[in-house]
C-alpha positions, -999 to 999 in steps of 0.1 A, spaced: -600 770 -669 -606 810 -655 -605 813 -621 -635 806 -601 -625 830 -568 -653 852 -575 -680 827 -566 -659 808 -540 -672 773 -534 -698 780 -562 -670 784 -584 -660 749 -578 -694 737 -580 -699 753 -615 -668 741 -630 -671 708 -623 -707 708 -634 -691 724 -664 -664 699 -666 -689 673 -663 -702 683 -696 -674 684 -714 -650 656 -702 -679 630 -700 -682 629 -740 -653 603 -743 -666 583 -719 -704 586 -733 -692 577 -773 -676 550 -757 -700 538 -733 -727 538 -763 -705 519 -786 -697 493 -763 -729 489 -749 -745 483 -787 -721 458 -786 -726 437 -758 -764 444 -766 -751 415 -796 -740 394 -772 -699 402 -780 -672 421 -756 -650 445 -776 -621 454 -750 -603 467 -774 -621 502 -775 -592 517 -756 -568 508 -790 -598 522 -808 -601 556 -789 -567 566 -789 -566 558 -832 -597 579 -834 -576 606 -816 -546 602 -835 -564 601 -871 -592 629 -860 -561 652 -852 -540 643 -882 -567 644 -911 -582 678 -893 -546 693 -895 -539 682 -928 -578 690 -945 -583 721 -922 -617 705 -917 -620 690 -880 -653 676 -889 -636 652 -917 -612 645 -891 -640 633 -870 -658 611 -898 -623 597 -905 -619 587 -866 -654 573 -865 -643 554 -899 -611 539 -881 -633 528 -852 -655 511 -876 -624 491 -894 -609 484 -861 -645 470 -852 -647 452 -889 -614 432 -875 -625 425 -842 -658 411 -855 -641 391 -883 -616 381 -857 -636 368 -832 -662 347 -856 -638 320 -863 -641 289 -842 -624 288 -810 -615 324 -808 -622 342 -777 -632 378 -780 -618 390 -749 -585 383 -761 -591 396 -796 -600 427 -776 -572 428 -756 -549 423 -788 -568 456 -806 -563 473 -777 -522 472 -776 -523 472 -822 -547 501 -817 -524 522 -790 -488 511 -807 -504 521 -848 -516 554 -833 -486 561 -811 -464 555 -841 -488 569 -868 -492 600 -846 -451 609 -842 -454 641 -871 -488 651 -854 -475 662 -817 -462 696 -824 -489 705 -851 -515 729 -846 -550 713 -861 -583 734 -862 -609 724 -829 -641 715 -828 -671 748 -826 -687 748 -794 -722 762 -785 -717 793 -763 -746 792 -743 -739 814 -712 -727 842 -735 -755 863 -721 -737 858 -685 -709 882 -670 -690 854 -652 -665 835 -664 -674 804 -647 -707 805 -658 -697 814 -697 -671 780 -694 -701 763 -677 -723 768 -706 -700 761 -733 -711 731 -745 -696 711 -779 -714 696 -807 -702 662 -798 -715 663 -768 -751 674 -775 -752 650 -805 -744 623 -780 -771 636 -753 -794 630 -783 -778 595 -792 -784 580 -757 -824 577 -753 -824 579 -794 -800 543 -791 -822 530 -763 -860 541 -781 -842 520 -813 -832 485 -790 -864 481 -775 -889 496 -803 -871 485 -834 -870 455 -855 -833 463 -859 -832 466 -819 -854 431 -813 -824 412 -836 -797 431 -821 -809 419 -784 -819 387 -798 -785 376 -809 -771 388 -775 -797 369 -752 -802 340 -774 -783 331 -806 -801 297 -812 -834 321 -811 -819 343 -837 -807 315 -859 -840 306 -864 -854 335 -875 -827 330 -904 -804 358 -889 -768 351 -892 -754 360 -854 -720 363 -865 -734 392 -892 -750 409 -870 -726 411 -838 -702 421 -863 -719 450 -875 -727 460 -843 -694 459 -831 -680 481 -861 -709 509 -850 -695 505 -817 -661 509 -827 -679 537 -852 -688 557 -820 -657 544 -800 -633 562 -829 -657 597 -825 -648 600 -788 -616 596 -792 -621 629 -823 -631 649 -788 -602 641 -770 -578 659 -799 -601 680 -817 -616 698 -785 -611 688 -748 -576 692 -744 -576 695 -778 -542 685 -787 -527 649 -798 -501 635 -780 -488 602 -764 -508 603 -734 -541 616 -739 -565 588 -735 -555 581 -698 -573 548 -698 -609 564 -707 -617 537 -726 -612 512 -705 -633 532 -676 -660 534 -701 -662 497 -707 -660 496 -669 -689 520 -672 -709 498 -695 -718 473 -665 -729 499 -635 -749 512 -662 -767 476 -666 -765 478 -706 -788 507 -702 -777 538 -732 -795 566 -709 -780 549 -676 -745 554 -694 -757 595 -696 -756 596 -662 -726 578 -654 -703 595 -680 -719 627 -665 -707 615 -631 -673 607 -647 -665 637 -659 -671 649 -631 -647 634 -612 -622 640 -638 -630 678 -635 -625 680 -600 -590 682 -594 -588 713 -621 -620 730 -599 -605 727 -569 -572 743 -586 -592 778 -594 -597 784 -558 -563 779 -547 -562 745 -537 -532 727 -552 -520 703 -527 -527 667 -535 -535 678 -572 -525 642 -584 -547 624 -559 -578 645 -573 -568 635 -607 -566 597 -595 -608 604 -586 -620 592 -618 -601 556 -615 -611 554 -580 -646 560 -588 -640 529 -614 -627 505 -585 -654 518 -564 -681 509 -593 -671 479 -606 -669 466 -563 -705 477 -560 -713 464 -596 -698 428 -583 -715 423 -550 -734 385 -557 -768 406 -555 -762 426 -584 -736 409 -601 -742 411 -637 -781 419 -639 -790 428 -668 -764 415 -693 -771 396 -725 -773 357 -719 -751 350 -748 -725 380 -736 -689 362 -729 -686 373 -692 -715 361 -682 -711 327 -692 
């Protein structure tokens, strides 16, 4: 990140407006994905599993195609599979699809970690990104306005994914099967067809994210690089109240927790580093406490949704 002493406090401000931007579009892909899912009335907890996969296969098909945007089809293509299995999983009887989410989560994490091994010294192409403060002298501001494809395609996705749930026939099933399944069953949809399918576009979307993490922002594959962001996006899923545009917002205000620690770095303050970089999962705690007070426990969840049951 250049150093923001030139604009003092501003400096801080603009980076982590800047950050914002760019470490939110994990958290948004995610956040999408999961909440198209839940819209069907199923929990996919998994999507950590998924995230880190998409990573590991965005990274390792870019490197070995030169193409980061195959890598990125291929990540979204993993999700989807991983999303085929938890769907397939979790429709035979007296199968819970937390726990099938939970079991994704660790076969996702262990296949990439151990898929991933010849990727972590590599050097893959990154994704372009949209220089839009070129016409700016100031660092800060040029970092600001450097946005990636990713995430303007998933500034489009949000209020295009929540125009399609509540003005589409698709949309009217989707929610249908998630608020009542008997209701969908007898407009001669099968519930388990379509919570499947939406569960593989969630994992679809789940498996792009993760593309970001290696193909752009930090743009490298290793071990470690999720950090638990897909589990704080599924965490995001509920303050947003199943709501795509809400989950803007919140992966907005996600990133920028994440990017405060590294603003607050540029103007010279180092001390407690780690307990800036904790902000984002104590943001989480502090959202899913507010999220679970009896007045707004849950409102807004799909009736046939497991957790609310």
């Amino acid at each position: 990140m250049p150093p923001a002493t030139d604009l003092g406090w501003w400096g801080v401000l603009i980076a982590v407006l800047g950050g914002a931007a760019r470490v939110s579009t994990p958290y948004l892909f995610v956040s999408l994905g999961e909440t198209l899912t839940e819209k069907s009335g199923r929990v996919n907890l998994g999507l950590e599993g998924t995230l880190v996969m998409g990573a590991m296969s965005a990274y390792a098909v870019a490197y070995l195609s030169g193409s980061p945007w195959l890598g990125v089809l291929v990540a979204g293509a993993a999700g989807a599979a991983f999303g085929l299995l938890h769907g397939g999983v979790s429709t035979l009887p007296r199968v819970n699809d937390i726990a099938v989410g939970i079991a994704l989560f660790l076969l996702g994490t262990g296949l990439a970690f151990y898929l991933g091994k010849p990727f972590i010294e590599p050097v893959a192409p990154r994704l372009p990104h949209l220089a839009l403060g070129a016409w700016s002298a100031s660092p800060q501001i040029r970092a600001a306005l450097e946005l990636n494809a990713l995430f303007v395609v998933g500034a489009v996705l949000a209020p295009l994914l929540m125009w399609a749930l509540h003005h589409t026939r698709w949309g009217l099933v989707v929610r249908t099967a998630g608020d009542n399944a008997d209701a969908a069953k007898a407009l001669g949809y099968s519930v388990g067809a379509v919570r499947t399918l939406s569960t593989m576009a969630g994992g679809f979307l789940a498996g792009v994210g993760g593309s970001f993490l290696s193909l752009y922002y930090p743009g490298t594959w290793n071990e470690g690089l999720s950090s638990g962001q897909g589990l704080m996006a599924i965490a995001l899923v509920i303050f947003a109240r199943w709501n795509p545009i809400h989950c803007f917002w919140v992966s907005l205000l996600f990133g920028g927790a994440t990017a405060l620690g590294p603003a607050l770095q540029s103007v010279g303050i180092a001390s407690n580093y780690y307990l800036y970089g904790a902000a984002p999962y104590v943001l989480t705690l502090i959202l899913l406490i507010a999220s679970s007070s009896p007045r707004h426990a849950l409102a807004g969840a799909p009736s046939e949704l497991t957790i609310s049951k």
